[in-house]
KETIPA-409606 format. One record per residue (C-alpha): x, y, z. Coordinates in pm, 1 decimal. Each point is the difference from the previous one (the first is absolute). Layout:
N
[[X, Y, Z]]
...
// end
This chain:
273
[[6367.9, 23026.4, -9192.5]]
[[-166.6, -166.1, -285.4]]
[[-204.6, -209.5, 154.7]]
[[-73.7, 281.7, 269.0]]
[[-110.5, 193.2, -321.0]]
[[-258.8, -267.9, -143.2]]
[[-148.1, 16.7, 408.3]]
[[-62.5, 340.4, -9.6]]
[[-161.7, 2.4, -368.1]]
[[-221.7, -308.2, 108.9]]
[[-96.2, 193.6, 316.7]]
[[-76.9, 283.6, -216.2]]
[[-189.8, -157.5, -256.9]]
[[-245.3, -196.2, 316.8]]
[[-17.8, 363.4, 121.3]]
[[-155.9, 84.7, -380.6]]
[[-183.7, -284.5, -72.0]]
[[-165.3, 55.0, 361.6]]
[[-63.3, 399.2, -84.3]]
[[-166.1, -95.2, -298.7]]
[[-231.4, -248.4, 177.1]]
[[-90.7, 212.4, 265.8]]
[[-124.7, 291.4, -300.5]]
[[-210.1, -273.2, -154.5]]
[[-105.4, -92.0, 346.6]]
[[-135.1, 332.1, 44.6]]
[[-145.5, 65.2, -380.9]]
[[-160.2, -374.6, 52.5]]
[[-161.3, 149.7, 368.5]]
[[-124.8, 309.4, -229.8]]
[[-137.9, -162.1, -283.9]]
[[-201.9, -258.4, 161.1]]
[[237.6, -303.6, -125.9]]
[[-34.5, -172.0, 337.4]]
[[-266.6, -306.6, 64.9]]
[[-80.5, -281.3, 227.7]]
[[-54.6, -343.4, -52.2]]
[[-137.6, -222.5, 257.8]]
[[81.9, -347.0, 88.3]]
[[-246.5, -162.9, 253.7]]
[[35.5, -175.7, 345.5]]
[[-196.3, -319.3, 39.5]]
[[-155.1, -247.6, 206.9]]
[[189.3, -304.8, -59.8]]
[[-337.3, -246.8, 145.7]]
[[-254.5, 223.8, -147.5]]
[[142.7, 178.4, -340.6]]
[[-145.9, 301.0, 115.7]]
[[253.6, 356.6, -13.5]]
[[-4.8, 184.2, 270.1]]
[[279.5, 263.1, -83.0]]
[[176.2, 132.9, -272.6]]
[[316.9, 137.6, -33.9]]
[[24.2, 293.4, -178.6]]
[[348.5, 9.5, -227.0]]
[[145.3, 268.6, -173.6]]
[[41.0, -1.1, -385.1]]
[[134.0, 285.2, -230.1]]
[[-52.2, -7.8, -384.7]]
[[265.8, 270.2, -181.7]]
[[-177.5, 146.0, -326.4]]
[[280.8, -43.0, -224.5]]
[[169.7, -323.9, 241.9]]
[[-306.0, -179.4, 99.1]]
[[34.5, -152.6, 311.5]]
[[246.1, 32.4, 243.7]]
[[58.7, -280.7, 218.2]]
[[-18.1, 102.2, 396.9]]
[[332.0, -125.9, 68.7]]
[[169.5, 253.5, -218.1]]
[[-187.4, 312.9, 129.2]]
[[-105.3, -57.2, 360.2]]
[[365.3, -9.1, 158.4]]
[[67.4, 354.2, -158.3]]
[[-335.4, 104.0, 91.8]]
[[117.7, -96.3, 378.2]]
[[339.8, 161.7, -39.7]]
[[-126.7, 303.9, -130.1]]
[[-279.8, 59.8, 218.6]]
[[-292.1, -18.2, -298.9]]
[[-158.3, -316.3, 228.8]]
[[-128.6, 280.2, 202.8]]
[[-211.5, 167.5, -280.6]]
[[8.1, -345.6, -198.4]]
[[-115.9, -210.2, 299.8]]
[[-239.4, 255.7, 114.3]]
[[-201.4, -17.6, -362.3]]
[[0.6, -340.0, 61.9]]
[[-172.3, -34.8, 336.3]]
[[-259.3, 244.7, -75.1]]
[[-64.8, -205.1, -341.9]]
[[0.6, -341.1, 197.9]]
[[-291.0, 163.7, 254.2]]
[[-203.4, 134.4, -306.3]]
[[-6.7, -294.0, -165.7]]
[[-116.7, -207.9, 262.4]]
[[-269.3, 227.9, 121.2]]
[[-74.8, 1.5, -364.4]]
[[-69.2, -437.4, -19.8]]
[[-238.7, 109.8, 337.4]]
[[-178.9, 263.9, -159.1]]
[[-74.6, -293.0, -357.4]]
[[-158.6, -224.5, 237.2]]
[[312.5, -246.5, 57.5]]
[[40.8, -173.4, 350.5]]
[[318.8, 230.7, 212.4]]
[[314.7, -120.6, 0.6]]
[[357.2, 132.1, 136.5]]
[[226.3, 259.6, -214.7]]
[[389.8, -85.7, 84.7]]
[[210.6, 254.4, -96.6]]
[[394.6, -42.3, 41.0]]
[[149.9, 292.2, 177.4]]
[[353.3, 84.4, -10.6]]
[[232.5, 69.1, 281.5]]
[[19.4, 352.0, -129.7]]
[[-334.6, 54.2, 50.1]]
[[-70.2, -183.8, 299.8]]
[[233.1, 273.4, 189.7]]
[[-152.2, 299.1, -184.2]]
[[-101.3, 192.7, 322.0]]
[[-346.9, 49.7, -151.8]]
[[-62.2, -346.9, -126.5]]
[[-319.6, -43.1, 196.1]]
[[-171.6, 320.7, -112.8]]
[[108.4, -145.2, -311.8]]
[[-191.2, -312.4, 45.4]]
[[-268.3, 170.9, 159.1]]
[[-74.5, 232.6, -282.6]]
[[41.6, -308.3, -252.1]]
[[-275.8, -153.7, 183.8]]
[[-213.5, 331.5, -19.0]]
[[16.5, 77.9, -303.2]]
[[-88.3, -316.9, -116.9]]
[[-286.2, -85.3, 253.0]]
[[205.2, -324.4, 95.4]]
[[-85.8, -133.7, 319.0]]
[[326.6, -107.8, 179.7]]
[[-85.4, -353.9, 40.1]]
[[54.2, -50.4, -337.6]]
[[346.4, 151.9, -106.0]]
[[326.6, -212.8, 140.3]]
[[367.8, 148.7, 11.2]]
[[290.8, -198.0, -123.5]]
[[294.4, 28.3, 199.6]]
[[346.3, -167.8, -17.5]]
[[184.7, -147.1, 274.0]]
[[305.1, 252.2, -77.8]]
[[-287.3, 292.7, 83.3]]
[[-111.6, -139.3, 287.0]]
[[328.8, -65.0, 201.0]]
[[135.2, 361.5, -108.3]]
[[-56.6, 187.6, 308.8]]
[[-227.3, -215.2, 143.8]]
[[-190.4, 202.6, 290.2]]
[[-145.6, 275.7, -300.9]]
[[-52.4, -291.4, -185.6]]
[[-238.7, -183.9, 242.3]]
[[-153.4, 368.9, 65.3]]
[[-70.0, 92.0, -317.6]]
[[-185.9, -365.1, -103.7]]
[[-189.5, 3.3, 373.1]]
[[-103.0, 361.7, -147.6]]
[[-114.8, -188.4, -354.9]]
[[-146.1, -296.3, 207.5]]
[[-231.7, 226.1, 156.8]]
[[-164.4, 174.2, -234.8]]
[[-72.5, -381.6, -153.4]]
[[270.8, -28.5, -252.9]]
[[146.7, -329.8, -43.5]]
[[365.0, -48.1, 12.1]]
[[190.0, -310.2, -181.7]]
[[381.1, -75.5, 4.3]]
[[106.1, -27.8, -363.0]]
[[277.6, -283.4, -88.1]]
[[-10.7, -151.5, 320.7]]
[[315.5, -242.9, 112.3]]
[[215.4, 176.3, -233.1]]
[[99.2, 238.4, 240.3]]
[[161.7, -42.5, 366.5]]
[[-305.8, 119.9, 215.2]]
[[18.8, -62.9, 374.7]]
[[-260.3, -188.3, 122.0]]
[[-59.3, 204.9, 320.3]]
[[-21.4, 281.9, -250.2]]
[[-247.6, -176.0, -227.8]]
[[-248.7, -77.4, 334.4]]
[[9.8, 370.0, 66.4]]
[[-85.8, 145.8, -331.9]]
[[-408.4, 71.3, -92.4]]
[[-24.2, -175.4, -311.6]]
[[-245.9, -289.8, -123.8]]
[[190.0, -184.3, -299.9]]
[[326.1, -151.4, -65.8]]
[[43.5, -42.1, -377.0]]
[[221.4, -300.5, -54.7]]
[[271.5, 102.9, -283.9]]
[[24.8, -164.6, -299.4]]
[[353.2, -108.8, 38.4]]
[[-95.4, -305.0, 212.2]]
[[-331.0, -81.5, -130.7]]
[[177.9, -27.7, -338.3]]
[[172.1, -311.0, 31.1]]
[[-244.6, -207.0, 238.9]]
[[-87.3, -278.8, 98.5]]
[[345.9, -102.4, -204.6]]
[[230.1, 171.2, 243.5]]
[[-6.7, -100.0, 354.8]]
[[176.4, 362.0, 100.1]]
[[-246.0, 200.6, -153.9]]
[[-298.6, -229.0, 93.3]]
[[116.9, -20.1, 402.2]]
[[17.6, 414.3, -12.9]]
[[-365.2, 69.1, -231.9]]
[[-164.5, -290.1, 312.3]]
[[141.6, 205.6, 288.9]]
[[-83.6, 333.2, -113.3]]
[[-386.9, -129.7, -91.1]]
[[6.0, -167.3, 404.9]]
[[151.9, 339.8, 183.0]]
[[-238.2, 188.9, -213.1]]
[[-259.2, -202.4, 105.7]]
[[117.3, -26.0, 338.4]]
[[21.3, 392.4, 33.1]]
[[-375.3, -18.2, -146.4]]
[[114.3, 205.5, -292.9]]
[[-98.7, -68.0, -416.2]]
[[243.4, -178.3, -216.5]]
[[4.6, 53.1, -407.7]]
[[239.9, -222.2, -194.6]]
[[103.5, 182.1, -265.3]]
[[168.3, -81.6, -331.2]]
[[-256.3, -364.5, 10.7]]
[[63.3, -130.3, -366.1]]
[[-41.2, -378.1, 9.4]]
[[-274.7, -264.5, 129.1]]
[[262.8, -143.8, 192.3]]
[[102.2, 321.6, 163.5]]
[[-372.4, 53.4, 81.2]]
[[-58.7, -367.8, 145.2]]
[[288.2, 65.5, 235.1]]
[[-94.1, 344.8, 124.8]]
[[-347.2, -131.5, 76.9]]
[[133.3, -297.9, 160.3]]
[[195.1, 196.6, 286.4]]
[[-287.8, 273.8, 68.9]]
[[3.1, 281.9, -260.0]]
[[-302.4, 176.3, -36.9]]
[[59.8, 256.4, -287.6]]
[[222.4, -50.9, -308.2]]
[[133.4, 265.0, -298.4]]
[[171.4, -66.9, -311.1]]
[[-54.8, -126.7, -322.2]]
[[-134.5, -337.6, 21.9]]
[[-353.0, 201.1, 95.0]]
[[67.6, 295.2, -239.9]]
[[292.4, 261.4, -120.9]]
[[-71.3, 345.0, 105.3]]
[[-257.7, 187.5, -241.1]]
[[-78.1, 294.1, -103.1]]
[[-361.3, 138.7, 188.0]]
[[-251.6, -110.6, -280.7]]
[[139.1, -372.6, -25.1]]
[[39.4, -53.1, 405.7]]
[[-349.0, 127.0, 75.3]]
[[-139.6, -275.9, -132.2]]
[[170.4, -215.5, 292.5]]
[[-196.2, 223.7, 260.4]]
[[-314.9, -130.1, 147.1]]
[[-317.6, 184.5, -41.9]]
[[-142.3, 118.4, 310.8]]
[[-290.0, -162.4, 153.1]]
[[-324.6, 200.0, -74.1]]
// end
C-alpha cells in the first residue's frame, strides 16, 4: 500500500509538472518567446552550405533558456507541436525567402516535422500556405521525417509525401538506421535524403559496428540515387572517413554549432550579380 501510495503521488506530481509546462508552453506561443537557430548543411569537397536546418530554441523571461529536450516531448504529448510546429515552419520559409530577397545565393530550409503533424489531415494546406505566405518557392524548403512516421500507416504516408513531392517540396528521413524501416518500403516512398543519425557517426572510424552500418546506408542511398547528410560530424577523423566511403554533405559541429540568424548568415554565399 505504501509503496502503491508513493506511485500514485509520483504519477500525480508528472501529471503537474506536465500541466504547468504545457501553460508556459502556451504563454511562451503568446508572448513571442519562441526562436530559431540554424545550423547549416555542407559540402564536404567544396565547403559550400547548401541547407540549413532550422532548430527550435525558447528563452523563458524570468528562466532563460529552456533546453528542447525538456519542453518538446510535452509539447508532443499535449498537442502544442501543432500550433508550436506550425510557427515554426512558417518562420523557417520567411527566413529563407528573407537571405533571397538580401542578395544571398538560395539554399534549402529543413524543418523537422513531428508525427503529430505529419497526420494532421490538413498538413499540406498547411505547407502550402507556409509557402504562400512567405513567397518560398518549394524547391527550397525540405521536410524532416522520422522513420517511426514513415512506417505508421504506410499507404497515407507514401500519399501524403507523393502529394508534397509534387508541388516541389523536398522530403528527408530524419535519424536514419535508428529505426527498423523495410527496405521495400524505403524504395517506395518519394523522398530525396536520408540523414544518417548521429548515433553511428559518433563513434567512427573507431568502431567497426557503427562504421560497417554509416558505409551501407551512404552506398543504398547512393544506390537508390537519393542525398545523404551525416549528421552529428565533430572530428577530422570522422570527416576523413565519411569522405572516404562517398558522402557528399556533412552537419555538425566540426563546420559550425547552430546559430542564431545574424551569426549564420554570414556562412551564406552572396548571389551572383
Amino acid at each position: 500500500m505504501i509503496i502503491n501510495r508513493k506511485r500514485q503521488l509520483s504519477d500525480r506530481t508528472v501529471q503537474q509538472d506536465k500541466g504547468t509546462m504545457k501553460d508556459r508552453l502556451n504563454k511562451a506561443l503568446q508572448r513571442e518567446e519562441f526562436f530559431l537557430h540554424f545550423q547549416p548543411q555542407v559540402d564536404i569537397l567544396t565547403n559550400r552550405v547548401n541547407g540549413m536546418e532550422a532548430l527550435l530554441r525558447w528563452r523563458h523571461p524570468t528562466d532563460g533558456l529552456i533546453p528542447p529536450g525538456e519542453f518538446i516531448p510535452v509539447a508532443e504529448e499535449t498537442g502544442l507541436i501543432i500550433p508550436i510546429g506550425e510557427w515554426v515552419l512558417r518562420t523557417a520559409c520567411k527566413q529563407n525567402k528573407a537571405w533571397q530577397l538580401a542578395g544571398y545565393a538560395p539554399v534549402t530550409m529543413a524543418v523537422n516535422v513531428s508525427p503529430i503533424q505529419f497526420h494532421q489531415h490538413n498538413f499540406i494546406e498547411i505547407v502550402l500556405d507556409a509557402l504562400r505566405d512567405s513567397e518560398l518557392d518549394s524547391a527550397y524548403l525540405e521536410l524532416e521525417i522520422t522513420e517511426g512516421v514513415a512506417m505508421e500507416h504506410v499507404d497515407q504516408v507514401i500519399y501524403k509525401l507523393q502529394a508534397l513531392r509534387d508541388i516541389g517540396v523536398q522530403i528527408s528521413i530524419d535519424d536514419f538506421g535508428t529505426g527498423f524501416s523495410s527496405l521495400t518500403y524505403l524504395k517506395q516512398f518519394p523522398i530525396h535524403t536520408l540523414k544518417v543519425a548521429r548515433e553511428f557517426v559518433r563513434d567512427i572510424p573507431g568502431d567497426p559496428d557503427g562504421a560497417a552500418i554509416v558505409q551501407a546506408i551512404i552506398a543504398m542511398a547512393n544506390s537508390l540515387r537519393l542525398k545523404v547528410i551525416a549528421e552529428g560530424v565533430e572530428t577530422e577523423e570522422q570527416l576523413s572517413f565519411l569522405q572516404h566511403i562517398g558522402c557528399a554533405e556533412i552537419q555538425g559541429y566540426i563546420f559550425s554549432r547552430p546559430m542564431p540568424e545574424g551569426e549564420i548568415k554570414k556562412m551564406l554565399t552572396p548571389s551572383p550579380a
